[in-house]
LOLO-51269 format. One record per atom (N, C-alpha, C): x, y, z. Coordinates in steps of 0.001 Angstrom, whole numbers, plus 500000, padded with zeros to 6 digits. Atoms other than C-alpha are relative to their C-alpha. Layout:
XYZ/...
//
This chain:
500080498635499585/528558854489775470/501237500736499578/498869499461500310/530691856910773807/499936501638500821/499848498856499544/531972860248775099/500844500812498998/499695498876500992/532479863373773412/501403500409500281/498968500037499715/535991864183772697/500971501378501126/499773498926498997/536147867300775037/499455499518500888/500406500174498372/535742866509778426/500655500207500988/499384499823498352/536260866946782076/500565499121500347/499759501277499335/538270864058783747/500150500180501780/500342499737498192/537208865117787188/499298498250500185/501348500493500822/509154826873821022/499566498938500485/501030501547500436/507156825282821636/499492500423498180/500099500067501478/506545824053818080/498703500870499942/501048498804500651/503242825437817882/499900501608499974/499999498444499897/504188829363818470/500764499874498858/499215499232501171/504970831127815863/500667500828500427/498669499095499785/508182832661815183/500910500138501074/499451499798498517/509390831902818726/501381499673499858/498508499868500001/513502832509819075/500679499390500944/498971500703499130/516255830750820425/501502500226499513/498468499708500205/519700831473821069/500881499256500744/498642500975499461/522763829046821871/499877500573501462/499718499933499257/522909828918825539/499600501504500347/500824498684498971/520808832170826528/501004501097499636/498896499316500045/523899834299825355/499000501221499075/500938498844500254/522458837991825306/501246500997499192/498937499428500629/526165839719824093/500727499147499125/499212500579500504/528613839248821730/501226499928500736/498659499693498812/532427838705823216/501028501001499522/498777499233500561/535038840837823277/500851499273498734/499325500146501372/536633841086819795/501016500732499889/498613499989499922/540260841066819103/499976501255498874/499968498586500269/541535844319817245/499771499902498103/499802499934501425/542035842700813497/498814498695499697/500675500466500458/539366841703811576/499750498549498850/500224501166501081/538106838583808833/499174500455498811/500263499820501020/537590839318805406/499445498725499338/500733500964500501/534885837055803660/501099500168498822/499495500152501343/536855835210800508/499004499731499182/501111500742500538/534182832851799871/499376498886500448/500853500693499267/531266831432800501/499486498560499144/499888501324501013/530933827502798621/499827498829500987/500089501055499832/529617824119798665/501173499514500428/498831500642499850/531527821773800496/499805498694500494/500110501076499347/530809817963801394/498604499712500699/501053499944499036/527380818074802266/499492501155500584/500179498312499388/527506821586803500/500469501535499317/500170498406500573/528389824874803134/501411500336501184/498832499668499206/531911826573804169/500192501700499668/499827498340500030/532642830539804920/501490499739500075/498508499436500320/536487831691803689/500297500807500609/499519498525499587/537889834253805627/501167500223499600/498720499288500051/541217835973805146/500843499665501241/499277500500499224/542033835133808797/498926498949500574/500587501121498797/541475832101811357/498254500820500917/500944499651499131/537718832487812820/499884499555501430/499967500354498566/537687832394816934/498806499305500167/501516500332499755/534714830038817764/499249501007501252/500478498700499655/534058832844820469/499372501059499277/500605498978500522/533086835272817756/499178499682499651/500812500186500296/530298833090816726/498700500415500553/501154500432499465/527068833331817921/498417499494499186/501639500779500689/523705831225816916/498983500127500955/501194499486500068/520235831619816810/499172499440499396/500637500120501153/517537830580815280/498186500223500127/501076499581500253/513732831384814021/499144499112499764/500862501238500077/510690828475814208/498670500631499574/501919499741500633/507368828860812032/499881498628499587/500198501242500332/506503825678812102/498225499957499452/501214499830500407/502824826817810934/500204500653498171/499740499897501765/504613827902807488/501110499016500037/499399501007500771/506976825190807135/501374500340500311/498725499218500411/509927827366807808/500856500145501344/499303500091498812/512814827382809929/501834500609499641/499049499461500472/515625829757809860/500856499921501055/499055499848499563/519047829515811473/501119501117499733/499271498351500452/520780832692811955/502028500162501034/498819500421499620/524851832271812587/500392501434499973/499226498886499843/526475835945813584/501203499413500262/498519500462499870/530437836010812955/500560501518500284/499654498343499665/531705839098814593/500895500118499699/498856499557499936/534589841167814047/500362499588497919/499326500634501360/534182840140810045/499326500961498985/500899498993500778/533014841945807005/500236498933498512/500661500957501495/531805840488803377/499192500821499197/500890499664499899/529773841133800907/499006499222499833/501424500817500143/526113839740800258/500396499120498864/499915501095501324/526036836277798469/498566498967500531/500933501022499843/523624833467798301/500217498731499383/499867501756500698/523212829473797923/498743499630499783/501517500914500207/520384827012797085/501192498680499907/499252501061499949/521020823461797424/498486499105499147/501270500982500944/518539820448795140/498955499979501133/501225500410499179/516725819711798804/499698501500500412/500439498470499405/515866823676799052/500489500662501205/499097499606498910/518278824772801559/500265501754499269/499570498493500288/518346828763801283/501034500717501018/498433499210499019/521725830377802550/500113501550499451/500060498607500559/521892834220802395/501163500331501076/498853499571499074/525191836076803962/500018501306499598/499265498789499824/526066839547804393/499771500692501113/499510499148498711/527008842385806689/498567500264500502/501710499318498674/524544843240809276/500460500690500958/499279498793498727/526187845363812359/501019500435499541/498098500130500951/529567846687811815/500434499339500772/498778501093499485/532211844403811937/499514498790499847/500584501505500047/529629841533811404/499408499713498918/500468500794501313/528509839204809060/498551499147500863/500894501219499701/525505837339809171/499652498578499295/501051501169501133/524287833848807568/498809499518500821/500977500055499673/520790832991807528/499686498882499329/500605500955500597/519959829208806748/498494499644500128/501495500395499999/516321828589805720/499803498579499354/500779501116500260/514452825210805300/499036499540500819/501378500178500077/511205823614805622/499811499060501362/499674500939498827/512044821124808423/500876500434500752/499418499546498827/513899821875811765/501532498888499886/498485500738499746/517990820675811769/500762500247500978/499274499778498965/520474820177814004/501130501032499349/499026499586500345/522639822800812922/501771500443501250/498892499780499200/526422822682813949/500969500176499472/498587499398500168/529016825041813018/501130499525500725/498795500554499196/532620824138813477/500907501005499224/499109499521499844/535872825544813164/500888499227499142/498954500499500670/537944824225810232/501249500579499250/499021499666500662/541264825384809567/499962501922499735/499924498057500301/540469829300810610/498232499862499346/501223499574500495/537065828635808340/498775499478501037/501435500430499342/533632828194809506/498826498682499010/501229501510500440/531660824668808275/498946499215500662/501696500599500041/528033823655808225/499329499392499252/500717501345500602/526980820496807923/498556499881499520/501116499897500131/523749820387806055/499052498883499684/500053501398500252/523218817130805455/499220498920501346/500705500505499122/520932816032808013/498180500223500417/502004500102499530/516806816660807720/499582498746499600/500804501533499691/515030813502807783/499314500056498460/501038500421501494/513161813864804032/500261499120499316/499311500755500884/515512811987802600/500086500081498478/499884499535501929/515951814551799191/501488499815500469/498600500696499496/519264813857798791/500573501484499554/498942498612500449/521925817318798746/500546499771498954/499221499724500865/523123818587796145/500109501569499625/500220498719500275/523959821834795077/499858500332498746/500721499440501518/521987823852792501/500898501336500025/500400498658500024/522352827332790713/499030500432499808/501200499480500179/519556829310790896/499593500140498950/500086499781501466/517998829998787861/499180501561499701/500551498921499863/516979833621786708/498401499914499473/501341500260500410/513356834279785774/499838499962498859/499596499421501085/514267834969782251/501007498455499438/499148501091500056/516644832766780421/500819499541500532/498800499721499107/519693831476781931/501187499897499559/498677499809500714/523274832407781598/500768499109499424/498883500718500528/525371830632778934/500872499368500769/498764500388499433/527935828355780394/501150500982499900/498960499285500049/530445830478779191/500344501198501042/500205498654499700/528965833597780852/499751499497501513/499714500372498896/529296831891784041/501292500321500861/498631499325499280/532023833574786666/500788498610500341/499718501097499161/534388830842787712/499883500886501715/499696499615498866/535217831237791426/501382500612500234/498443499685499810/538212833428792486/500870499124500457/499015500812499138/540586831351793555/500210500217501570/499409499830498610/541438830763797094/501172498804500999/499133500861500158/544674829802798855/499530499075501673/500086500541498808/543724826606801487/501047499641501098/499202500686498713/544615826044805313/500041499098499789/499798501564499986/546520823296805854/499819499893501397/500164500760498280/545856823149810025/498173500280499669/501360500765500158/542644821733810911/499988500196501841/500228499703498414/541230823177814438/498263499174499853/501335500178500006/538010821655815040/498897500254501226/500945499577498831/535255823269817128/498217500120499976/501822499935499931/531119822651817562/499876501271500966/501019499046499218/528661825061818161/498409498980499823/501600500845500393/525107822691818408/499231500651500543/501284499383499362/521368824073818693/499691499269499674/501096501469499930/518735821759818823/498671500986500856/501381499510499961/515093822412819783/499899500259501824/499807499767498824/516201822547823902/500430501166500378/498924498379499595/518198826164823392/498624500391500918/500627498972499217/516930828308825935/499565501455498853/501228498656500791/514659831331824528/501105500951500091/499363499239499663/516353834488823517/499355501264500989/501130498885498753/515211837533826169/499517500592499211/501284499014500803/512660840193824833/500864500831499086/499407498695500582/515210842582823726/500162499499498384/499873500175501105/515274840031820204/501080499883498960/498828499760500694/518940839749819416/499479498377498954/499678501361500689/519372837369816823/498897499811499073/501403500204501065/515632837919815006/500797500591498225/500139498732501270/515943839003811317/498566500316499214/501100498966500023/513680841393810416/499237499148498693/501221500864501664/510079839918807619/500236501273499207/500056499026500711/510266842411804914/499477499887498617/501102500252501533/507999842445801679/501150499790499212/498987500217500947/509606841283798906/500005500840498713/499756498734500607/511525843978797157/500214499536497957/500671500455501277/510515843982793052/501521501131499248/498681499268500430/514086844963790866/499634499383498707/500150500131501591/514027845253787124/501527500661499586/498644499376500139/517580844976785797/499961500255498091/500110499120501556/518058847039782221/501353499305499072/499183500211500905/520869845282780232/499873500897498453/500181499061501026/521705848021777755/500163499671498648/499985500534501827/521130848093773977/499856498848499446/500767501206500615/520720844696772164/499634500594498607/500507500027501305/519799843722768785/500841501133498897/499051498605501159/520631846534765777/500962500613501065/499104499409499296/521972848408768860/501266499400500826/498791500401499421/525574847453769602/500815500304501129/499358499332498839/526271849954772174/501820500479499575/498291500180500589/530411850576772451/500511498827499683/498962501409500604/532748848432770345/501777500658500067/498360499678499404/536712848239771572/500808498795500255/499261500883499171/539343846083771923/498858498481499516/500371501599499830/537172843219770613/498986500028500810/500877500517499002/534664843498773039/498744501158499786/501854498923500488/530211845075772420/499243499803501089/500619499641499039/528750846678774992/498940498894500013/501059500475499975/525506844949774352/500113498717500875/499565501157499250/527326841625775318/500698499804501310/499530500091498624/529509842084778262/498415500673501049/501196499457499612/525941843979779697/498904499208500258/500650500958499760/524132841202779209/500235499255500592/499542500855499230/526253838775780940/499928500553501583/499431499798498714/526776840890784009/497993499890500615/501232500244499956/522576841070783941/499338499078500630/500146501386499863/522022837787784027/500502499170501561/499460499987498835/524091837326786823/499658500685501145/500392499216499236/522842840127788787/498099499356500156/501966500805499847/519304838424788406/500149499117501150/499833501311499795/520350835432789245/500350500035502306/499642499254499106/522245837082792758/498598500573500604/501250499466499082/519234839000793733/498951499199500438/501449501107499537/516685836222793243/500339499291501334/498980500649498863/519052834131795261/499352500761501479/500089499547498451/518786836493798624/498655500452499919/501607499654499242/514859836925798108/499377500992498952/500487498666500735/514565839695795607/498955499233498735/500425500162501111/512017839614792944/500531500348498335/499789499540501119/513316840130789637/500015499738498471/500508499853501408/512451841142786076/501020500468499142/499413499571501140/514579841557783183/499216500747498393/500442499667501208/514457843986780140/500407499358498890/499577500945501465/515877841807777761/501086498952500573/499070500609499539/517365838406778366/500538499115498743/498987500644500977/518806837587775138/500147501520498956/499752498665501162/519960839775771903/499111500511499207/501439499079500846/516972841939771281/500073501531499989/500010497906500153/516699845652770905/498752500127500145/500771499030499090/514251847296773169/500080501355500082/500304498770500229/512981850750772557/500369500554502020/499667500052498975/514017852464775727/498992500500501003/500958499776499042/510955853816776995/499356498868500089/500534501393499752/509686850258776970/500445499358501233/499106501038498454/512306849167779716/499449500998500923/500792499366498424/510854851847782648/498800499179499686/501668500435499976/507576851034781062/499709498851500665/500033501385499099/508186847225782336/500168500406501445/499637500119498461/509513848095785854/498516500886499856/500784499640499594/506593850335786108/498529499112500042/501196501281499949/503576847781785007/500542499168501118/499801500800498804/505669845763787590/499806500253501395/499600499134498432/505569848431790359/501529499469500861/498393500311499281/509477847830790888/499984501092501175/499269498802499350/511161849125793586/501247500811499496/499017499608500826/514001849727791659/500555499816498612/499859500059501680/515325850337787890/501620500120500126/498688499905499832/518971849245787505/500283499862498664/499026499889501947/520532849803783454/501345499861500284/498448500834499963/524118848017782981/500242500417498731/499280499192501205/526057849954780675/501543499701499864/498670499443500506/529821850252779267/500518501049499604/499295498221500484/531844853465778605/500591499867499103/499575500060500777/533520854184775896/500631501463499786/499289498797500539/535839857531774331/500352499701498452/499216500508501797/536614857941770418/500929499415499642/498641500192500608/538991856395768907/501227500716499718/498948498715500449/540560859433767951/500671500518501630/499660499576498556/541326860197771411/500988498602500776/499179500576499008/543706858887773908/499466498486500900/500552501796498922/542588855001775105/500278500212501442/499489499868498576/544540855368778161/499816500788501260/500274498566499272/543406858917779126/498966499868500887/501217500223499297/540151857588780508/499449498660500111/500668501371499568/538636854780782745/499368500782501200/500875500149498632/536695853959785826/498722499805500009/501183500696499477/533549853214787121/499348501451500212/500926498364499491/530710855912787385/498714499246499911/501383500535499957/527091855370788119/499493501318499584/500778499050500033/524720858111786860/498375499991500505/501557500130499332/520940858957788275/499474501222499026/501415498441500658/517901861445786243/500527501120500737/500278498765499939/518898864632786016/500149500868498759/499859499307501677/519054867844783338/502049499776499543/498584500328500526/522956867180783735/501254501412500309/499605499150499843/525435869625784808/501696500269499176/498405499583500682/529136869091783147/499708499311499009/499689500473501250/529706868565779829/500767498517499555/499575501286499755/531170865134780906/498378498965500246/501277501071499706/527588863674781785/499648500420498554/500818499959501051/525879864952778482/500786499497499411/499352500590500803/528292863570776855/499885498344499858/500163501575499762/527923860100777884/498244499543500046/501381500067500841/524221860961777714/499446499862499048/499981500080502008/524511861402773756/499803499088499844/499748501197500925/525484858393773069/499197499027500232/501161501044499434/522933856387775404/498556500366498907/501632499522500271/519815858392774074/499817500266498373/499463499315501440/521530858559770557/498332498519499253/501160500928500677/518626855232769710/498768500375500228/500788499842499768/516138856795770873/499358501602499460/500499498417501163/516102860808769200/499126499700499418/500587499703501011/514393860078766764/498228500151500286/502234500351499540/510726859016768545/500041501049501306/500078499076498965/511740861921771271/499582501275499398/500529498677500389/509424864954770107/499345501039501535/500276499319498832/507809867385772488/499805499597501011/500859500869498584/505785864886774920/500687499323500177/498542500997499533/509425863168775326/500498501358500706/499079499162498873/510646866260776426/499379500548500858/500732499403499148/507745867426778648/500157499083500945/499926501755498883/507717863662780143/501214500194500822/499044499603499213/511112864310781008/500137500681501183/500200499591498952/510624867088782890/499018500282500689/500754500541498680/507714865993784717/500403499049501494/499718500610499413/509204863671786192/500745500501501166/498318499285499502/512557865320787624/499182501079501351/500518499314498457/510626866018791520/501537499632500426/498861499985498626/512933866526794316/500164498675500543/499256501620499302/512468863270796092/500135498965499273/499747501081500737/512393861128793175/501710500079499829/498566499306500493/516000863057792183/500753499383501373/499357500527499195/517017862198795556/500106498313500384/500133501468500289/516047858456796208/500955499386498847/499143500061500653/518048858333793102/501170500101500646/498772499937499307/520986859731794307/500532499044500728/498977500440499241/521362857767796955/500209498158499610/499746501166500587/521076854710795070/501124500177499320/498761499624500959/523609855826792725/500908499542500934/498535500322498881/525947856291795778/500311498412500156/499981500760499425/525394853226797009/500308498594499103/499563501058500705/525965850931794096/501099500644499577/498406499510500538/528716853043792920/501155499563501214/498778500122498355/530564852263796678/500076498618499883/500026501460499691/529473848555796223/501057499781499098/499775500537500958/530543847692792914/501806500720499905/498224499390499831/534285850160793570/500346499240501106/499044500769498473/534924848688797055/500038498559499304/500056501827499773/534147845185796083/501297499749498550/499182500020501234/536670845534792624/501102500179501228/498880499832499643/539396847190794761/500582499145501244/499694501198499249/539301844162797157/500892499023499229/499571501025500899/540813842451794329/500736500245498665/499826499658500950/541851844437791703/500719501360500481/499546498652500262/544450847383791327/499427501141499033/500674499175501127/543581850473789052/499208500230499725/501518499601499832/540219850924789968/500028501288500312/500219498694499650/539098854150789382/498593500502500268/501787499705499632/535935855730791229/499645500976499237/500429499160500416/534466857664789257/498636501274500373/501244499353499136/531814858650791836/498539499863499052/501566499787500628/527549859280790992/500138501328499979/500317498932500796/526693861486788719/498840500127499255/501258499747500580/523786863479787062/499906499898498619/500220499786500950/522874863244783755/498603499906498799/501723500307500685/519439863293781276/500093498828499008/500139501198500767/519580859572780308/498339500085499511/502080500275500822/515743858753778149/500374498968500968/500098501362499469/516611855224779597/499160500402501329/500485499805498893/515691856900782804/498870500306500209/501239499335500046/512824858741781983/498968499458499990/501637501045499778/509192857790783230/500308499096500657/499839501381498743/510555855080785807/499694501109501077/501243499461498186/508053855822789261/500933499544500892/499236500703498659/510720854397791199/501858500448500008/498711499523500220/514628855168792104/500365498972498764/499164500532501078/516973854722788899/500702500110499722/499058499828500461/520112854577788026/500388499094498863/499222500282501521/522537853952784810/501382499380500745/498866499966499027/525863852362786303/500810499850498867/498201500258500416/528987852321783992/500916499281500000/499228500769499278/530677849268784664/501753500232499164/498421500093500601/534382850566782895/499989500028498606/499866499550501111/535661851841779844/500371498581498717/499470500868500893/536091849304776685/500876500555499101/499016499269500675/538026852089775048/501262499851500692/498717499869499599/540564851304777499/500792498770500160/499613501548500284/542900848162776862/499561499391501464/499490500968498675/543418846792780723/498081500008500404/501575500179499641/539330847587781260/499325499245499118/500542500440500829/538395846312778398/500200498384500240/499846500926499490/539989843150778907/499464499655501607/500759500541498719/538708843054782514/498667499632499886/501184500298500336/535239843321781448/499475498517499589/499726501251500273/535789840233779691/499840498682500734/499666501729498753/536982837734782665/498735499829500345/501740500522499011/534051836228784136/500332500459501513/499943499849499087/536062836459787412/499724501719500391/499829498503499520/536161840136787189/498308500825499788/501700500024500233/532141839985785649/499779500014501868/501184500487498652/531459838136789297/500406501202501193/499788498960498610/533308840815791556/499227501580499876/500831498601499914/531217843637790001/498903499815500286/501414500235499621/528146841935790355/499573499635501764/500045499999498221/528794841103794147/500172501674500570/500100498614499740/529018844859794304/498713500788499321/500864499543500465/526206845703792709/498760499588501424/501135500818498917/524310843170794764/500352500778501354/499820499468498398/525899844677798070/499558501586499626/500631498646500366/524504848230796609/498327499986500394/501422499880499571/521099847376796462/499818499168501428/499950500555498826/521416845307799679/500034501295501327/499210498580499303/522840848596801411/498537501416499982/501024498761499993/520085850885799940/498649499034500752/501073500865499466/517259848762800801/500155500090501720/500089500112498431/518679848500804418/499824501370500577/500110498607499200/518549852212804886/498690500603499248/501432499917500343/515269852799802779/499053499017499936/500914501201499944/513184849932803800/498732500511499227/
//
């Protein structure tokens, strides 16, 4: 994506679904004034261990859990109050599904699913929280998988490592056990999480094939775009999402072809992964950050500009019934639904960088008349993930580690919209 060189820089077993909560406990407890920042969430010995930033109180826990023993299914639902994160997910070889993120403020949730009923028992190691998983009777033996996207799957290379994190050396140890005796939770339902259809996401990795997108610094749009893709698949499938890719290797896709897919799919959402770029002739340094754009005619000479260069593969097959299509589309609540997607991955994908990263610049959501956009029935946005015209972005783009912290922001975007437009 290039930009024009003038611009702006503005139970009973047989009931279904029947709930139980640790010891009948209807509140959470009073919570101390400073909070726990999720580091990371990772295999560990059989189980599964949550990172925080500080020591977790076994007081702030509370468990729960969900029995369908007429589908096979049995979910354990662990609230950690007073903490914040964002959305991640596990799989393990014996099908162990782990999903985590914020749910109240100040709280985190994890939600372990499997097919058989466990004793699950959180403990208290060293400030973290560990859960032993290593105990259903099938006798598949644990191990931990990565998911795999529906599409091809990501290169080794194009694999994030894990951020680093620095370990406690004290060792507190504290059980929380449920077992099939918990007392019922009362009517009021704390501790349920909500059934919800499963939401259909088509992610757009931009340009491919002849189309190179921006080149800088060594590094082509097409490729860093694809990697972060791939990953973002991979992430969504993970916590439940359905998802479809427009291209999962180096092909060049006409761009009304990519809505056209999410639409034969009936997506709920159309997400395009882009790079920024400025001329050469111009100042490298002068411009970065992060911007998401959503369908519109475009109002500053800073969006059409970055519009050009997207829709620059596509002019040529855009004659009248490209530009009527256009503005058919462009209703009020589609324009909005947009919007607030925009917002909402633009807040994910900036907060979750500046957790970790200096020199993040927001560039906020913005309007502009992408084609990519045009003719998708469902909200859409374009997101920007950082300039390759600019050395220190360019190189970030690059890291895998700095790949995985945009894509945990992406993921906590659509996580976020979804929870407020069910």
């Amino acid at each position: 994506m290039v930009l024009g060189a003038s611009e702006d820089h503005r139970t009973h077993p047989k009931e279904m679904g029947e709930i139980f909560s640790h010891q009948g406990e209807k509140t959470h407890p009073t919570l101390p004034t400073k909070g726990h920042r999720l580091l990371q969430l990772h295999w560990k010995e059989g189980g599964v261990e949550v990172q925080f930033d500080t020591a977790v109180d076994p007081k702030e826990m509370h468990l729960s859990k969900i029995v369908e023993p007429d589908k096979n299914r049995f979910r354990y639902i662990l609230d950690i109050a007073n903490s914040s994160s964002t959305s991640q997910a596990l799989v393990s070889s014996a099908n162990h599904k782990i999903r985590l993120s914020p749910y109240k403020q100040k709280m985190v949730r994890m939600v372990i699913e499997y097919h058989e009923a466990m004793v699950i028992q959180p403990r208290i190691e060293g400030g973290n929280v560990y859960i032993d998983l290593a105990l259903p009777s099938q006798g598949v033996p644990f191990s931990p998988i990565t998911p795999q996207p529906l599409v091809d799957p990501t290169p080794p290379s194009a694999i994030p490592a894990p951020i680093p994190v620095v370990a406690q050396t004290d060792s507190i140890v504290t059980s929380l056990a449920i077992d099939p005796s918990s007392v019922p939770l009362p009517a009021n339902g704390e501790g349920v999480v909500e059934e919800k259809k499963a939401k259909i996401i088509v992610i757009d990795p931009g340009h491919g094939g002849k189309d190179n997108g921006a080149i800088g610094n060594g590094v082509i749009e097409k490729e860093i775009v694809l990697q972060l893709g791939l990953q973002l698949s991979q992430q969504l499938q993970a916590l439940g999402y359905t998802v479809y890719m427009t291209r999962s290797d180096d092909t060049f896709i006409e761009l009304k072809s990519r809505t056209q897919l999410a639409n034969d799919k009936l997506a709920d959402l159309f997400v395009s992964i882009h790079a920024n770029s400025i001329p050469k002739t111009s100042d490298s340094l002068a411009v970065h950050g992060i911007e998401t754009y959503y369908l519109s005619p475009g109002r500053s000479e800073r969006a059409k500009g970055v519009a050009a260069f997207e829709n620059a593969a596509a002019i040529s097959e855009m004659g009248e019934f490209g530009k009527m299509s256009f503005l058919n589309v462009l209703n009020s609540e589609k324009i909005l639904a947009s919007h607030k997607l925009a917002i909402d991955i633009q807040r994910g994908v900036v907060t979750s960088l500046q957790k970790h990263y200096t020199n993040i610049k927001n560039n906020g959501a913005r309007e502009a008349p992408f084609w990519v956009l045009v003719g998708a029935q469902m909200p859409a946005i374009l997101l920007e993930t950082g300039y390759i015209s600019h050395p220190e972005e360019s190189s970030h783009l690059m890291d895998p580690a700095y790949q995985r912290v945009i894509v945990e922001g992406m993921v906590e975007g659509v996580v976020h919209y979804f929870a407020n437009n069910p």
